[in-house]
TORVOLO-333698 format. One line per 5 residues: number of its first residue (from 0); for each residue y, x, z of C-alpha. Coordinates in Angstrom, 1 decimal. Last residue first. Example, Ala and Ser with C-alpha at 12.3 -4.5 7.8 and 13.67 -1.06 7.14 Angstrom:
% residues 2
1	-1.1:13.7:7.1; -4.5:12.3:7.8;
% end
This chain:
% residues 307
306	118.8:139.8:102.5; 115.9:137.8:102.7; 117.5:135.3:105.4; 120.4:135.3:103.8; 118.7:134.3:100.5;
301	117.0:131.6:102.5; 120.3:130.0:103.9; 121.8:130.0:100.6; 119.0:128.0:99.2; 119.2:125.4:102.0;
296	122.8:125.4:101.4; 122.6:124.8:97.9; 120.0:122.2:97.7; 122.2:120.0:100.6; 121.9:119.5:104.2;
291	120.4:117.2:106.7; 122.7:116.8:109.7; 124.9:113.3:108.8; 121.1:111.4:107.7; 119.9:112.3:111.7;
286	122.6:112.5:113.6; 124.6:115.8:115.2; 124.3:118.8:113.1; 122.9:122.5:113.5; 119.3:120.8:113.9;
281	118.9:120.0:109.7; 119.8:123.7:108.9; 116.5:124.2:110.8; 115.0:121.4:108.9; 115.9:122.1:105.5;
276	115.0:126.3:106.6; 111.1:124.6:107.5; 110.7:122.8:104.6; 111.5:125.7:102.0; 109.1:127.9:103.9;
271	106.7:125.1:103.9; 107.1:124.3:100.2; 106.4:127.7:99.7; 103.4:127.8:101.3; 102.0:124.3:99.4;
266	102.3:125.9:96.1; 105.1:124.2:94.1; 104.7:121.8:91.0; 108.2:120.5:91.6; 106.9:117.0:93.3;
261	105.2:119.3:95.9; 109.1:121.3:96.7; 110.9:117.8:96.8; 107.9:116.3:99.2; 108.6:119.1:101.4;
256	112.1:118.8:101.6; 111.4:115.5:102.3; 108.9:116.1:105.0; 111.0:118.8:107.0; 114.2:116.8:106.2;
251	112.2:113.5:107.7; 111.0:116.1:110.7; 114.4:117.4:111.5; 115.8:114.0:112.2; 117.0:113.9:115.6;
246	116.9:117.9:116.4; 120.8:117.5:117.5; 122.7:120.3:118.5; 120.9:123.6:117.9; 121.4:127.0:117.5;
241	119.6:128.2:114.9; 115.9:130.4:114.8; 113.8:129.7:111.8; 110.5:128.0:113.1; 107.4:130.3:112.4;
236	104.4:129.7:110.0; 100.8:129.2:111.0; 98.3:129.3:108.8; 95.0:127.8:109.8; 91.4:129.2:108.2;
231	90.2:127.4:105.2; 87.1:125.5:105.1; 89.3:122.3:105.1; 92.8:122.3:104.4; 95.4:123.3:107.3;
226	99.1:124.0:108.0; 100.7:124.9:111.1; 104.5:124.7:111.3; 106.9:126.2:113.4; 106.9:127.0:117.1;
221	110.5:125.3:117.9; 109.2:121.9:116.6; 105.6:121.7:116.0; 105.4:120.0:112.9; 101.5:120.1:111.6;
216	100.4:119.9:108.1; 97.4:118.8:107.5; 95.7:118.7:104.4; 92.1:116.7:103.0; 92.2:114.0:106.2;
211	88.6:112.5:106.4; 88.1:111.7:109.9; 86.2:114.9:109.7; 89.2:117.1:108.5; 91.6:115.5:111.6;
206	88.7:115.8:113.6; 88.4:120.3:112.8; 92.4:120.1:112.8; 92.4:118.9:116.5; 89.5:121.4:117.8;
201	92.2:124.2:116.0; 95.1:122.5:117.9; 93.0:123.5:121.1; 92.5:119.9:122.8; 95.3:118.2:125.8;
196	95.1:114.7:124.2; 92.2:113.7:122.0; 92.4:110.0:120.7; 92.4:112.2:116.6; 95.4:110.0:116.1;
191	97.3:110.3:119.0; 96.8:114.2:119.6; 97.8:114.7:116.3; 101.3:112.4:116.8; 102.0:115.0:119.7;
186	101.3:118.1:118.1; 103.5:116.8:115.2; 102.2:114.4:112.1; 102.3:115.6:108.4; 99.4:113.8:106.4;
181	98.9:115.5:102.8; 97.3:114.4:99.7; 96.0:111.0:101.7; 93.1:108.8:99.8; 90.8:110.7:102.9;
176	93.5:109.6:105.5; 92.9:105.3:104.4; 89.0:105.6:104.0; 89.0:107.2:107.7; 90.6:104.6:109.2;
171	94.1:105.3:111.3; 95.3:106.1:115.1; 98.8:105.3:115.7; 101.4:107.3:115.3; 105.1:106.3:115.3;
166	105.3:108.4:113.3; 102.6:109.4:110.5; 104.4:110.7:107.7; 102.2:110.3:105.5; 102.6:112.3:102.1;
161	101.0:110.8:98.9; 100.5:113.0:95.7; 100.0:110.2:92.6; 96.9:109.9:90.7; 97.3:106.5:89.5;
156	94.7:104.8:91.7; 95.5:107.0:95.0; 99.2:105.9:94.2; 98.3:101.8:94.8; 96.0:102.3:97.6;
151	98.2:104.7:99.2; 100.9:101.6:98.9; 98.4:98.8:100.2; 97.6:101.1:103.1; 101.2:101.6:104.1;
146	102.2:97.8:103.2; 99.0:96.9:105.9; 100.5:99.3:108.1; 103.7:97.2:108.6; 106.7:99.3:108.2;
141	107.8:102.4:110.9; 104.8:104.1:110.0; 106.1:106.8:107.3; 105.6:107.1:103.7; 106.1:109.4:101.0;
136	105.3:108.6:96.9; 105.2:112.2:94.8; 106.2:112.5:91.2; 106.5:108.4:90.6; 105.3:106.5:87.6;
131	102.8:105.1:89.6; 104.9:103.7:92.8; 107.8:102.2:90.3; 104.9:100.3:88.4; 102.8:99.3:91.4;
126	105.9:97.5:92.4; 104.6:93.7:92.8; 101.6:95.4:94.9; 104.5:97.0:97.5; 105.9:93.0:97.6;
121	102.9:91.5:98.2; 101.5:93.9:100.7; 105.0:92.8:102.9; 108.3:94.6:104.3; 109.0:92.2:106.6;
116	108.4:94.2:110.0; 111.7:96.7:108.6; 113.7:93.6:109.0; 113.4:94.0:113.1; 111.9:96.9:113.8;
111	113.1:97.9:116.7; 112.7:101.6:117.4; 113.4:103.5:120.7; 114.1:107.1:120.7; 114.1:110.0:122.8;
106	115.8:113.0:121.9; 115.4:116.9:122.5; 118.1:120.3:123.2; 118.0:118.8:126.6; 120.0:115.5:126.5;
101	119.9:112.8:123.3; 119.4:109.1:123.6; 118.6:107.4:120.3; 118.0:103.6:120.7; 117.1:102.9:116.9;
96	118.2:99.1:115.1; 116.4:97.4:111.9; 118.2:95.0:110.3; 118.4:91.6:111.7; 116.3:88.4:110.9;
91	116.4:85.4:108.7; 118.5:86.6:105.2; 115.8:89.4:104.4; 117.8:91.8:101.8; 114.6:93.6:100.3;
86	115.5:97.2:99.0; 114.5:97.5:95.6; 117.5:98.2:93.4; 118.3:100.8:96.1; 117.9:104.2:93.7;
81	119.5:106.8:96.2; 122.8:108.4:95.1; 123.8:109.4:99.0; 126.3:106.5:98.1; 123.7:104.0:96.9;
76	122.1:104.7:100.1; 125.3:104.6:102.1; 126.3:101.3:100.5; 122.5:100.2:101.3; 122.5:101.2:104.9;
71	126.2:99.8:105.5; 124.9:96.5:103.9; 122.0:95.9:106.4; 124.2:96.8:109.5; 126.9:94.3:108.5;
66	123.9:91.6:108.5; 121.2:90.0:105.8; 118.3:92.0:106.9; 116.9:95.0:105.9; 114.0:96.0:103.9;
61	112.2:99.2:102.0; 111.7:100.5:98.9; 113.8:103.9:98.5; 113.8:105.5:94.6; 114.9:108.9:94.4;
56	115.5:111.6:91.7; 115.0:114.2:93.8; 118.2:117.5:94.4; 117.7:118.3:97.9; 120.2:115.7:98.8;
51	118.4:113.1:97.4; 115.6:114.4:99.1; 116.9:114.5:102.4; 118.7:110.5:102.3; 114.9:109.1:101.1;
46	113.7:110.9:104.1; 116.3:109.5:106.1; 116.4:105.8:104.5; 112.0:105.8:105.6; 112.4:107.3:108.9;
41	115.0:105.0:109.7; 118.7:106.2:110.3; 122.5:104.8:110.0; 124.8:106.5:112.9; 126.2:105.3:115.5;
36	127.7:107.4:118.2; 128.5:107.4:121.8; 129.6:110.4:123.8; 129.0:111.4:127.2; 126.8:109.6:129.4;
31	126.6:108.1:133.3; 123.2:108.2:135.0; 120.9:105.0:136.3; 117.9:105.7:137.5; 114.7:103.3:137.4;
26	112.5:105.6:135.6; 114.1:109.3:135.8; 117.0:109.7:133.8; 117.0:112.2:131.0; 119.4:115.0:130.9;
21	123.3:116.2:130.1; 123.7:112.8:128.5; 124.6:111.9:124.4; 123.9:108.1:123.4; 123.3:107.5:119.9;
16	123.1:104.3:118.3; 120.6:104.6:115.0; 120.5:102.0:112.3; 117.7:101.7:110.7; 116.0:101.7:107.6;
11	112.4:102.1:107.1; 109.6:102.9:104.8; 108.5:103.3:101.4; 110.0:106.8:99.5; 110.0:107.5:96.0;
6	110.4:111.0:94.3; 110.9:111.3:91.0; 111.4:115.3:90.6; 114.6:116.3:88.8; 113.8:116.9:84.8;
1	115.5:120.5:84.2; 118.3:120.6:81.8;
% end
């Protein structure tokens, strides 16, 4: 049997209450909504969710707090057959909570960190262990940067592929992108951490490789994906067309499923093809963790597709 791909994800855990409108209210208006829902999210616990699904072995380091919401996202972790033995229970403050309003075919969220600020450098250094003798380590920006940086630090030393996930973005130092295997922000997120706003995306990947970022690979929801490396000339690849219900977390499938495909020893197209059918099966689903789908039906969707 086939070694599954160790795949361990540092980040957040939240849990996400959805409201459902027909559109956005202007600043200041007030509108009445449709549905409520609550579902448990995080950038981190979703991308940790994803792979497991996709068939990793996965460890998820993160932190909640000592509250009902902390313990339904670690029964659903365990459940979703993620490795939890090291997600902090922090008894002084609450778990993380997401404001997830969804109208339009889009979302807009709101993220309060809450336990998700405690995740400390002393804590990622005390597991150096579990972070080296992983296939792939992926991390987002939802925990403090300086557990981000300490992290990198940590896999760059042991020769283990990092993905950054950089959302919320913010911009970043050059010695942190260049000990980064692949950094995986939308058009948006680019535009925050190059400062440039309104650029061709080629001007965009040209800073992104001068602040010292090796590969990018850039979501750009219903367009697709467009992937660079330095002295190489962009590839774009088109999004798979589905109708959709709920795009809240389509980019943690896209960068687990992603992650899963690197770990595996695959080239970086494929893994982009393989990304990009996660995430569209991702959209046909309302939540985040409740929408992402399984190895089998990602790999059923692509043989239809080639059929």
């Amino acid at each position: 049997m086939q070694r599954k791909p160790k795949v361990t994800v540092i980040g957040s855990a939240n849990v996400d209450l959805v409201i459902e409108t027909d559109r956005f209210p202007s600043p200041g208006e007030t509108i009445l909504g449709n549905t409520f829902h609550q579902f448990l999210g995080g950038k981190g616990a979703n991308q940790a969710v994803a792979a497991s699904r996709l068939g990793a072995d996965v460890t998820f380091i993160g932190s909640v707090g000592e509250d009902i919401f902390g313990q339904q996202i670690v029964d659903n972790l365990r459940k979703e057959k993620v490795n939890v033995e090291h997600v902090l229970t922090i008894p002084t403050v609450s778990s993380g909570i997401a404001n997830i309003q969804v109208a339009e075919n889009d979302n807009i969220i709101t993220v309060i960190p809450g336990a998700n600020a405690n995740l400390t450098e002393e804590y990622i250094q005390s597991l150096s262990a579990v972070i080296v003798a992983s296939d792939i380590v992926v991390l987002q920006l939802e925990i403090p940067l300086e557990a981000v940086t300490i992290a990198i630090e940590i896999a760059d030393k042991g020769n283990v592929p990092v993905i950054l996930n950089p959302a919320p973005a913010v911009p970043l130092p050059e010695d942190l992108l260049r000990k980064v295997t692949f950094i995986t922000p939308n058009e948006t997120e680019m535009a925050i951490l190059t400062s440039n706003a309104g650029q061709d995306f080629s001007v965009l990947f040209q800073q992104m490789f001068a602040l010292g970022s090796k590969s990018v690979v850039m979501t750009y929801g219903k367009h697709g994906v467009i992937y660079g490396e330095r002295q190489r000339e962009l590839q774009n690849y088109p999004a798979l067309t589905v109708q959709a219900i709920d795009t809240t977390g389509a980019g943690d499938t896209f960068n687990a499923a992603f992650a899963v495909c690197i770990a595996c020893g695959k080239s970086v197209e494929e893994a982009i093809v393989y990304a990009n059918a996660a995430a569209a099966l991702s959209i046909t689903k309302l939540g985040a963790q409740t929408g992402m789908p399984t190895e089998d039906e990602v790999n059923r969707f692509l043989k239809r597709l080639s059929d």
